[in-house]
N, C-alpha and C positions, 0 to 999 in steps of 0.2 A: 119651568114655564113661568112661573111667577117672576123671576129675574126676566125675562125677556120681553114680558109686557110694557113695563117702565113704571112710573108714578111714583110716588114716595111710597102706598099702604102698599102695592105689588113688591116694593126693592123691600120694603123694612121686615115682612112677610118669609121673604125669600131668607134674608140673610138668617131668619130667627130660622126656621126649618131648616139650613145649614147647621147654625151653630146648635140645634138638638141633634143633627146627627154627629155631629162632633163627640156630643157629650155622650150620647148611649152608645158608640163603639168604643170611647173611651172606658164607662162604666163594662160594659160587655167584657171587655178585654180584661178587668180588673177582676171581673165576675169568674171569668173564666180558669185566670191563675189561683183565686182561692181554691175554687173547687177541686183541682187539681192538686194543690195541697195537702187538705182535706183528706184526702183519697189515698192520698201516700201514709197521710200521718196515720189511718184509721188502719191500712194493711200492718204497716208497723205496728202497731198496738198490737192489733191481734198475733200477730209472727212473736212479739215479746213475751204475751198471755199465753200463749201456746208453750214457748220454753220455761217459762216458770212452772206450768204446771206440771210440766216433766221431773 
């Protein structure tokens, strides 16, 4: 909406609410392979912990 109005504070507006969504699906995306990580390395720990104590 904001891009389609025109004006300099309408286009300059737009582009910044563009390039935030850029940056938080980028962040999101980043976000999301940690946690996934995370989750793997934490089952592995425990799966190891478990055989040692055997």
């Amino acid at each position: 909406m904001l891009l389609m109005v025109g004006g300099t504070i309408p286009l300059t507006m737009g582009v910044m609410v563009l390039l935030f969504l850029v940056f938080v699906t980028a962040s999101s995306s980043r976000l999301q392979q940690q946690l996934h990580e995370n989750i793997r390395l934490r089952a592995e720990s425990a799966s190891q912990a478990s055989t040692l104590q055997q």
